[in-house]
Each structure stands twice: as C-alpha cells, then as structure tokens.
C-alpha positions as CSV (number, residue, x, y, z in Angstrom):
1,X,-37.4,-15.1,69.6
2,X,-35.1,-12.5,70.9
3,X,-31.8,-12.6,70.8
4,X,-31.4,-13.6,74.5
5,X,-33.9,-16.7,73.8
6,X,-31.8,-17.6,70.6
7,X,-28.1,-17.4,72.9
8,X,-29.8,-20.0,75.5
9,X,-31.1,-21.8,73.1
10,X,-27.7,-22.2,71.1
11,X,-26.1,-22.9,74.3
12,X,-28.1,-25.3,75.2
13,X,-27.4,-27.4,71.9
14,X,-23.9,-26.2,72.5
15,X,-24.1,-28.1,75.7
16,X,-25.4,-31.5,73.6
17,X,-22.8,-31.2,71.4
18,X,-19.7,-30.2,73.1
19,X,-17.9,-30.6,69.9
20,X,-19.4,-27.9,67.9
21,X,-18.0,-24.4,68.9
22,X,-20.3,-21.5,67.3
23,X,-18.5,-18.8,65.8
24,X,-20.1,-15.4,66.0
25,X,-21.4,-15.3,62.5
26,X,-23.2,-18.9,63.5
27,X,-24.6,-17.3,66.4
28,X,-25.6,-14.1,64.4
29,X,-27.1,-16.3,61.4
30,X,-29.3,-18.3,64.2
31,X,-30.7,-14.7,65.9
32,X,-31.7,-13.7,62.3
33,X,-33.2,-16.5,61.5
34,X,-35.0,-17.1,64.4
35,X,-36.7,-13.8,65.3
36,X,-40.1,-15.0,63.8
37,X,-40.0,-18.4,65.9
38,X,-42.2,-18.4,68.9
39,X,-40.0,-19.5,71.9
40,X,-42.4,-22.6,73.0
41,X,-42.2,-24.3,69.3
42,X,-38.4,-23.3,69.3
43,X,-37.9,-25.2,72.5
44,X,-39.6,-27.9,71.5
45,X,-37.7,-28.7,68.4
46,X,-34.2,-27.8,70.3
47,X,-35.3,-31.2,72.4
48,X,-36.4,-33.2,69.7
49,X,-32.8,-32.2,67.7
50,X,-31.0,-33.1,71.2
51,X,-32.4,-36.9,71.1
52,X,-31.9,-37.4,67.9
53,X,-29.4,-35.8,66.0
54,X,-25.4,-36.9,66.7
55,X,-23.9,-33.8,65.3
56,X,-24.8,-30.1,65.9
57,X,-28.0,-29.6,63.7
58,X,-28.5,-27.5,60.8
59,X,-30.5,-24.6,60.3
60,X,-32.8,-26.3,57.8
61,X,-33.0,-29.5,60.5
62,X,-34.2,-27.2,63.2
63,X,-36.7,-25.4,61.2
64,X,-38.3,-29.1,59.9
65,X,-39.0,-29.6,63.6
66,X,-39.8,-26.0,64.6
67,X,-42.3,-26.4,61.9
68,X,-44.0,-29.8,63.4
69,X,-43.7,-28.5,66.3
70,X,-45.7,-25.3,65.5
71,X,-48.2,-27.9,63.6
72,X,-48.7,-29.5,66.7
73,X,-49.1,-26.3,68.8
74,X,-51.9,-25.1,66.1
75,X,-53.9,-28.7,65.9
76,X,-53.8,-28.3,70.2
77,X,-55.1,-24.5,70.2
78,X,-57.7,-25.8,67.8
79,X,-58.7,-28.7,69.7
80,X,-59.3,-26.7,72.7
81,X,-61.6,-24.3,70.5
82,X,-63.5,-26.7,69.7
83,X,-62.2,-26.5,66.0
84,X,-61.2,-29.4,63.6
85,X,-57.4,-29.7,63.9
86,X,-54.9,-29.1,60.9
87,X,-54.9,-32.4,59.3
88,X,-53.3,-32.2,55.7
89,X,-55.2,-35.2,54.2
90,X,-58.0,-34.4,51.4
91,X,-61.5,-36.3,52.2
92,X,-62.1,-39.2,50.5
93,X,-64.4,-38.3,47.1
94,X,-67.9,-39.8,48.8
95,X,-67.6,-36.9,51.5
96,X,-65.8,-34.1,49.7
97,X,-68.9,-34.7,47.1
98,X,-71.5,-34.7,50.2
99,X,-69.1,-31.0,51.7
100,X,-69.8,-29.4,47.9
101,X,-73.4,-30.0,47.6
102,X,-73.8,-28.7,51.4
103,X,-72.5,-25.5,50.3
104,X,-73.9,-25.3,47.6
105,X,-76.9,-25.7,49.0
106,X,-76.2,-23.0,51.8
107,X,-75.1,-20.5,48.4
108,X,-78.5,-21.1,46.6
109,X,-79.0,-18.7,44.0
110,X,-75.4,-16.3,44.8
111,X,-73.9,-19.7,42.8
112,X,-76.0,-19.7,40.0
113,X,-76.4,-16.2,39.0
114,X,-72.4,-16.3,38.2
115,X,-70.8,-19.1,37.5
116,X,-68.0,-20.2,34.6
117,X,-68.2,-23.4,32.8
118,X,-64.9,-24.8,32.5
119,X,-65.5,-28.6,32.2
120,X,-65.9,-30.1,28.5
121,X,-70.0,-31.0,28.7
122,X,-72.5,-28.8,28.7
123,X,-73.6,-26.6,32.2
124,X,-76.3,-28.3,34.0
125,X,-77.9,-25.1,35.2
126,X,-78.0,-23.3,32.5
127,X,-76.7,-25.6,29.6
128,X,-73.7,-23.4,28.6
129,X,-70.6,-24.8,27.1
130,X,-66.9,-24.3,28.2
131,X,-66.5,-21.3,25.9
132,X,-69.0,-19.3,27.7
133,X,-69.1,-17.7,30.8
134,X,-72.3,-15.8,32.2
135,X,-73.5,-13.1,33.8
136,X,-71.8,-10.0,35.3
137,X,-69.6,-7.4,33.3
138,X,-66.5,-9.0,33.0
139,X,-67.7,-12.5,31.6
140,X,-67.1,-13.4,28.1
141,X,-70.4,-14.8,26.0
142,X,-70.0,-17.2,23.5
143,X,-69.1,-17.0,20.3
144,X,-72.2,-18.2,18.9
145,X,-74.2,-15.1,20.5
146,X,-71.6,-12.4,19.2
C-alpha cells in the first residue's frame, strides 16, 4: 500500500472510532508498516476490525486479519487454478503413508542410490544401520568398514 491507500484507510477507522485521534507518528508507523500489504486484503481486514473491535485497533490486531484475509485470498486464487487450497491440517497417517509411497514410487532408483539411515533398525534397502550413510562424496561409512 501506498501511502495514499494507508491515509484512507486510517481515516476510515478514524471514522469508526471517532474517539481515537492519530497523531502523525501513528499515521507514519501505519505507512511503514503497511507498504508490503496488498490493498484488497488490507481492506478486508479494515472491515472485519470495524465490526468487531470497540476501540481503535492495534497494529498487531490488524495484521492477524490482514493475514486471514490474505489466506483467504490465496485458497480463492488457488481454487480458481484448479489447485488444492492452503489448508494447514496434516493428512491423517493412512493417507500421508499412501502420498510417500506414491513418490517414492515416481523417484525409483534417484531415492535409493542416496539415502541416510537415520531411524534405529536396520535400512530396508540396503540393510545399513543409523551410523552409516551411503553413497556420494560427502556421506560418512560406517565405522565397521573404516
């Protein structure tokens, strides 16, 4: 936002709260803060502080909904792509099991050439143990083979 966006957007919370009077270093604190906001999520946060806050909101508050409502705007664009929407929630184990074997199917050999073993029992492709990592030049061996 520029700082003609950020003035009518301070007056028109000035206009909610007749009360609150911002000083020039409020309204030079809100153009700073604000120049990375697009002016449609700013907007939309401005309304949602206006119905429900009862004093003059905070620059934190506003940013909370500035950053729903950019959220929002992001699951919409992606929607209309034809993408899956930002959702925030991790898959249930049953299908985040079924997503890793899919890729690793669609990786084939790439994952098995060069791979770490970082859990406690033994590798099931190639039967190494925690302390070893294979292939490529940076990868430690195990002790055993040193």
């Amino acid at each position: 936002m520029n700082e003609d966006q950020t003035a009518a957007m301070l007056a028109s919370l000035g206009a909610a709260f007749p009360a609150f009077e911002p000083s020039r270093a409020t309204v030079t604190t809100w153009t700073g803060a604000l120049r990375s906001v697009r002016v449609e999520d700013a907007r939309e946060a401005c309304e949602k502080l206006i119905r429900t806050c009862r004093f003059f909101p905070s620059i934190a508050e506003f940013f909370n909904e500035e950053t729903a409502a950019r959220r929002a705007r992001e699951s919409r664009e992606s929607a209309e792509r034809g993408l899956p929407g930002v959702s925030g929630t991790i898959p249930p184990p049953e299908r985040l099991a079924k997503l890793l074997s899919q890729l690793r199917e669609e990786l084939g050999d790439s994952g098995a050439r060069d791979h770490w073993h970082g859990g406690p029992n033994p590798c099931p492709k190639c039967g190494g143990t925690k302390s070893t990592l294979v292939t490529g030049s940076r990868r430690w061996k195990s002790r055993a083979a040193v």
